[in-house]
C-alpha positions in Angstrom: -41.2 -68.1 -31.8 -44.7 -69.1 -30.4 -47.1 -67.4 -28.3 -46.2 -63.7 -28.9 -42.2 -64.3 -28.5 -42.3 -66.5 -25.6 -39.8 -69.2 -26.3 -40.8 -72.6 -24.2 -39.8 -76.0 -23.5 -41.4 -78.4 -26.0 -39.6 -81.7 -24.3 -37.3 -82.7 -21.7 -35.0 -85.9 -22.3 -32.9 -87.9 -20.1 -30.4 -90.1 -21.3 -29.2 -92.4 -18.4 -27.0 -95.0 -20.4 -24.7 -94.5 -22.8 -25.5 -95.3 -25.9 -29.6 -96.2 -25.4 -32.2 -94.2 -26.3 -33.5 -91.3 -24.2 -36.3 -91.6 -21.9 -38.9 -88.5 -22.6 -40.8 -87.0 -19.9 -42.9 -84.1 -18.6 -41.5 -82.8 -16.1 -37.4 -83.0 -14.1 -35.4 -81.8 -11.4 -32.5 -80.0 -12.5 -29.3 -79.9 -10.3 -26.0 -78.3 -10.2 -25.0 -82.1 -11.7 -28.1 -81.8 -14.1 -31.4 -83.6 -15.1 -32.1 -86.3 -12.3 -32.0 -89.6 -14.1 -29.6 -88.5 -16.6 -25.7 -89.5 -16.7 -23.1 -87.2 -16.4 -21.9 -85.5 -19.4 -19.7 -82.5 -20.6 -22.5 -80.4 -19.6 -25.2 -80.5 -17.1 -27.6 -79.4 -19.1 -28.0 -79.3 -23.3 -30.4 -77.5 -25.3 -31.3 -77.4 -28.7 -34.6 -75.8 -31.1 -37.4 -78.3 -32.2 -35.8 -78.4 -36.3 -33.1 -80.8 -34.3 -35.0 -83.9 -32.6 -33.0 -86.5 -33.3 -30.0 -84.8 -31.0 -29.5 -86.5 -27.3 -30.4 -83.0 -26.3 -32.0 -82.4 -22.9 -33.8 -79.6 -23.5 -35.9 -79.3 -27.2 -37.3 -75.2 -27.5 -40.2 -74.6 -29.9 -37.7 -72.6 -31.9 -34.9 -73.1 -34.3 -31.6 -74.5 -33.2 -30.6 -71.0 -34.6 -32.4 -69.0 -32.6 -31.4 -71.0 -29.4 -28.0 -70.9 -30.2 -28.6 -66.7 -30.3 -28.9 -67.3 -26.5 -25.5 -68.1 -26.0 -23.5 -66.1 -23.4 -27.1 -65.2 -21.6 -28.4 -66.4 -18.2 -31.8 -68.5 -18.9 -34.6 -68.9 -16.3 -36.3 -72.3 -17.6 -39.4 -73.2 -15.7 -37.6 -73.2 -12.0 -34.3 -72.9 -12.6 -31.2 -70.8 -14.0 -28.9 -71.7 -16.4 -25.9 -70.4 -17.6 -25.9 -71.0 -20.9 -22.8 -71.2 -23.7 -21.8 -72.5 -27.3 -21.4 -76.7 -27.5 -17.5 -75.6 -29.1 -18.1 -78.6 -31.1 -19.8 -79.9 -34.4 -22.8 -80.1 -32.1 -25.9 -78.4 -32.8 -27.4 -76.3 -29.8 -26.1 -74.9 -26.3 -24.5 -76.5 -23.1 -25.5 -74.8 -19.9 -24.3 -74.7 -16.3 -27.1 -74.5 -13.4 -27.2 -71.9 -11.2 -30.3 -72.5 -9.3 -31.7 -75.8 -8.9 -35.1 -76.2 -9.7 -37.8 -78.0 -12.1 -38.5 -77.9 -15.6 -41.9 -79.1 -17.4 -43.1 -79.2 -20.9 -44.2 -75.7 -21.8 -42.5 -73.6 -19.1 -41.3 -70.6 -20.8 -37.1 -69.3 -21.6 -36.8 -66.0 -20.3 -32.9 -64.4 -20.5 -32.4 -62.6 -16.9 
């Protein structure tokens, strides 16, 4: 972890078609259906530690994917919102999350479990 334990988001991607690459920005909206401009998946939100950047991930933590995937079971608060955050249950590295508060997320906002 960086900045004396504080876990943070070090990028936010959306993925709005199948298949095409993601589009990388600074800052999103999150929703009960997920990241505005993303297509609906599984989850609405996916996260995964900065040692995994080639995933189609929403969420990339300045952490390992192994310490991220620690968090499982716990209720985040990322930047503005809450997630509810679980194991993929698949070959998949990293977590899936449910939202339960809508809200924004930026580039360097920290991960705090409630």
């Amino acid at each position: 972890m960086t900045d004396m334990g504080v876990i943070r988001v070090r990028a936010i991607h959306t993925f709005p078609t199948r298949g095409e690459p993601g589009v990388e920005v600074r800052a999103v909206r999150v929703t009960n259906a997920g990241l505005e401009g993303d297509r609906r998946k599984r989850a609405a939100v996916s996260l995964v530690g900065d040692d995994s950047p080639t995933t189609r991930a929403n969420l990339v933590l300045d952490v390992p994917t192994a310490e991220v995937e620690a968090l499982a079971g716990n209720v985040l608060r990322v930047g503005g919102t809450l997630l509810a955050v679980e194991a993929t249950g698949n070959a998949c590295a990293g977590l899936h999350a449910a939202v339960g508060e809508e809200g924004w997320v930026r580039v360097g906002d920290p991960v705090e479990a409630t």
